[in-house]
C-alpha positions, -999 to +999 in steps of 0.1 A: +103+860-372+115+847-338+117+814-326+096+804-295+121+781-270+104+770-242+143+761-227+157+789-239+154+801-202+175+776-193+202+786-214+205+821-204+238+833-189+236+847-151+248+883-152+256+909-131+251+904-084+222+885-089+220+848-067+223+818-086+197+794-085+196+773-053+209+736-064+198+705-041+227+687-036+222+651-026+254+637-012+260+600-018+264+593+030+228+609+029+216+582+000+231+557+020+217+564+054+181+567+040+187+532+021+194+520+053+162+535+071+142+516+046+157+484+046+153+485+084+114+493+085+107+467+055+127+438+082+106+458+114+074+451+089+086+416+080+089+412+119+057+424+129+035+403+102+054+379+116+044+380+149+007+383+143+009+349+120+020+337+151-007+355+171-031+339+148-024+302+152-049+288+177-032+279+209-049+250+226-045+242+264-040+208+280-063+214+306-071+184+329-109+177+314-092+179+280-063+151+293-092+129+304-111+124+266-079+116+254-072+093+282-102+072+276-100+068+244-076+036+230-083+040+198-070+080+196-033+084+188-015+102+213+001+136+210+015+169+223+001+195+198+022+220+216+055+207+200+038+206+168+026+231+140-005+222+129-014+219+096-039+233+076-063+204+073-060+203+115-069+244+112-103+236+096-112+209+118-136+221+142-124+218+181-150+221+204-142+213+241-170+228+257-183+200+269-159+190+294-172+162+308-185+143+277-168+113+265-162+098+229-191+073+215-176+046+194-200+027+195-230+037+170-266+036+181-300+036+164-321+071+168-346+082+150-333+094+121-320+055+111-335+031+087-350+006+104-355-023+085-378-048+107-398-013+114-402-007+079-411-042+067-442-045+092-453-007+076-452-027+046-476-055+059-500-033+075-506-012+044-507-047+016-543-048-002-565-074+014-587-094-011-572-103-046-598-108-073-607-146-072-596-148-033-623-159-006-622-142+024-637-150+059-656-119+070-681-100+092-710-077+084-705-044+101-735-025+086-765-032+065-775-007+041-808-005+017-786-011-016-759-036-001-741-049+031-704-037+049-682-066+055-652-064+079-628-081+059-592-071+077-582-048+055-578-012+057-617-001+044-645-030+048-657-046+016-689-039+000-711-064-008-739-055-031-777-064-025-777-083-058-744-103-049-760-113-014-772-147-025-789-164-050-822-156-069-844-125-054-837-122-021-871-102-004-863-104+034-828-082+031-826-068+064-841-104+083-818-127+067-783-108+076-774-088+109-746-071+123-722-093+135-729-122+111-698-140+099-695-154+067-673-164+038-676-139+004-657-142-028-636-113-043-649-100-077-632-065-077-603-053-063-598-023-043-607+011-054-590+045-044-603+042-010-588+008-003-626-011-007-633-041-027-663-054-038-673-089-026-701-114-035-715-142-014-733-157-048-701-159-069-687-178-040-720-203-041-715-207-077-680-216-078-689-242-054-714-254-077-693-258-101-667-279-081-690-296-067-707-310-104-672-314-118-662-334-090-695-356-095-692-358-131-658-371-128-670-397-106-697-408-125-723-398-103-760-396-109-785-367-098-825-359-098-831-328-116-865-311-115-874-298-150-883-261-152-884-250-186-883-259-220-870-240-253-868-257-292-840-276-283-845-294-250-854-290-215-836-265-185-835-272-149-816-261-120-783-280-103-770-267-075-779-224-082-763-235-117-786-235-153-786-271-167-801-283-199-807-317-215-811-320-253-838-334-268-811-363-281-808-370-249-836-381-236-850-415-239-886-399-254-876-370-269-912-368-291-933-348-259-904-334-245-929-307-231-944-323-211-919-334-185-920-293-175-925-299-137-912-336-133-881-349-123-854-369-141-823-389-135-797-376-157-758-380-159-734-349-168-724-351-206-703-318-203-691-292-173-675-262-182-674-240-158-653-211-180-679-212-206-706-217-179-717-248-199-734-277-180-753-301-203-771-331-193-783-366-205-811-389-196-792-418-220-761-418-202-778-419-168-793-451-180-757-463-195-739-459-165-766-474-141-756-506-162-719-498-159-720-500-122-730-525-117-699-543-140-664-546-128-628-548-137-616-583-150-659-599-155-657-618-187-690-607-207-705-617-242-720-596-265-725-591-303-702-573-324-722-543-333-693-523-358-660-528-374-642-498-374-601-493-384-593-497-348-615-525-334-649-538-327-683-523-307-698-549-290-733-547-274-733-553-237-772-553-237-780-516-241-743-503-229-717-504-255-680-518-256-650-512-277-621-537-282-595-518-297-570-535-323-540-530-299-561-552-270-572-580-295-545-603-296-507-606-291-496-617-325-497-595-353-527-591-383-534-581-412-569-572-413-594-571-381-619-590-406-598-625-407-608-624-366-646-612-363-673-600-384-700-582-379-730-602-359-705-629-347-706-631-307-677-634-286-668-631-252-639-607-239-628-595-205-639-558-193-605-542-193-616-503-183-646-487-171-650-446-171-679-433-157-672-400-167-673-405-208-693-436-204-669-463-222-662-498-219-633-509-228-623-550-240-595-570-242-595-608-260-555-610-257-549-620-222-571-651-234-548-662-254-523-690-238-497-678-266-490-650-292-517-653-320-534-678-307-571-663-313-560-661-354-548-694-350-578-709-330-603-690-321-628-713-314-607-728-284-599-698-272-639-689-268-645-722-253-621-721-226-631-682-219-645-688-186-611-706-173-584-684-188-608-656-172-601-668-140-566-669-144-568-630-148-585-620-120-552-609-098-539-591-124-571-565-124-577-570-088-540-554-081-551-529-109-580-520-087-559-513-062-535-494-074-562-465-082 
């Protein structure tokens, strides 16, 4: 079995006139010379990529437009790029000369792509909400509608005034009693919807009025005529000012036929004004107590009965007006019990030391009688007699009082 030898051609033995084998002999000058020949086209290739780096860099002329910019401006450094490489933050800098003639602005200036502040601050103002809830407004009536009025109020949308909020009680000659063009003062009770309205009311402006106005009077003291309008089981209703008053049958100095003052008028005083709770309650009794406190003053030494002992002082009738003289306005010495200085039924005489119309109080005072601490424990009766004297004595003391109000 023979042996297959892929090289076994190479091992057989040339024989006979037959050419050898033509051999490529590669002399070592040859090896050389072609070393050579590369080395010198990798240095032309070096060479070339060279020059077109150099090609590449952007070349920028002085021209005499060019000299100018740089001329004017102080605040650019000097410098001759041509004796300088540029670097490669100065390569991605944009250059753009084609504006010759056009100079460097320094100085910045407002256009309209700016914030302006003052600008922005009056857009503010025009578009704020007019009418608050609870703010009165000064207005005019623009149109008149069946169901309600248009008021020009200053705000973006006019206000709307409803035909119910027009005024108070039924109002049956709408369109006669306002016109366009009427001005007139309305009350805010809801703010704007999304259309920028609010909703005004001339009759919650009226009644809030009112209701300063009684407070004011009540605080004073003041006395009013109401004509009676109605009744129910526990007193009599009238009207004040577009506001519902009633007066308890307690109240009143014949409270038996209390019916029958339906359609007659009284003088009353205010016994209670809330206007949060819309409560306004009225007295006949009171009107009759302060008529008789008006006509008393500061520092007027008065005699009375004492009506009541109480833990804190005496009531003493002032003929149909009560006082009290509180324990700490009794004397100037000390006690132990008000008792051991007057009972019940004993008449005395004391100096009117406050008067408040509002709540309808008197109040007393027996110490500045007294010549020395204690005194009216010590001797009262003396004290008493010479009342009217001491009395005197006191008058500048409440007059400057009085003044100091």
């Amino acid at each position: 079995m023979g042996v297959n030898n892929k090289n076994a051609q190479d091992n057989i033995q040339i024989k006979g006139n037959k050419k050898p084998l033509q051999v490529l002999h590669i002399s070592k000058k040859d090896t050389q010379k072609k070393s050579q020949d590369i080395d010198n086209e990798q240095t032309n290739s070096q060479e070339e990529i060279k020059k077109e780096n150099i090609a590449m860099k952007p070349q920028i002329n002085k021209d005499d437009s060019a000299k100018e910019i740089y001329d004017s401006n102080e605040n650019i450094k000097d410098f001759d790029i041509s004796q300088h490489d540029l670097t490669q933050q100065e390569l991605n800098r944009p250059l753009n000369f084609s504006e010759q003639n056009t100079d460097f602005q320094l100085e910045r200036t407002v256009d309209e792509f700016d914030f302006d502040e003052s600008a922005f601050l009056e857009a503010l103002n025009a578009n704020e909400p007019i009418g608050a809830t609870g703010e009165t407004i000064s207005g005019k009536v623009i149109a008149i509608e069946s169901d309600g009025l248009y008021v020009d109020i200053g705000g973006k949308a006019p206000g709307y005034m409803p035909k119910k909020e027009c005024g108070l009680g039924v109002i049956t000659n709408f369109k006669e009693k306002f016109s366009v063009g009427l001005e007139m003062e309305v009350l805010v009770i809801k703010e704007q919807n999304a259309d920028g309205m609010v909703t005004v009311s001339a009759r919650a402006l009226i009644l809030r009025q009112s209701w300063e106005k009684v407070s004011s009077s009540a605080k004073n003291g003041e006395l009013i005529n109401v004509l009676i309008n109605g009744f129910n089981r526990g007193g009599l209703t009238c009207d004040v000012d577009g506001l519902r008053g009633f007066i308890p049958r307690s109240q009143l100095e014949d409270g038996q036929d209390y019916q029958s003052f339906v359609g007659k008028t009284l003088k009353v005083a205010f016994l209670e004004v809330n206007p949060e709770s819309r409560k306004l309650v009225l007295s006949e009794k009171k009107a009759s107590l302060v008529s008789k406190l008006t006509s008393l003053e500061l520092g007027q030494l008065i005699e009375g009965e004492v009506l009541a002992v109480k833990p804190y002082g005496f009531f003493i009738d002032l003929g149909g007006a009560s006082g009290l003289l509180h324990q700490s306005s009794l004397t100037n010495g000390s006690i132990r019990s008000l008792r051991e200085v007057f009972r019940e039924g004993e008449v005395i005489k004391a100096l009117i030391s406050e008067i408040d119309l509002e709540k309808g109080r008197i109040g007393l005072n027996t110490a500045l009688l007294e010549n020395s601490a204690g005194e009216l424990i010590i001797d009262k009766q003396k004290v008493m007699q010479e009342a009217t004297e001491r009395a005197l004595k006191t008058k500048a003391l409440f007059d400057k009082k009085e003044q100091d109000k």
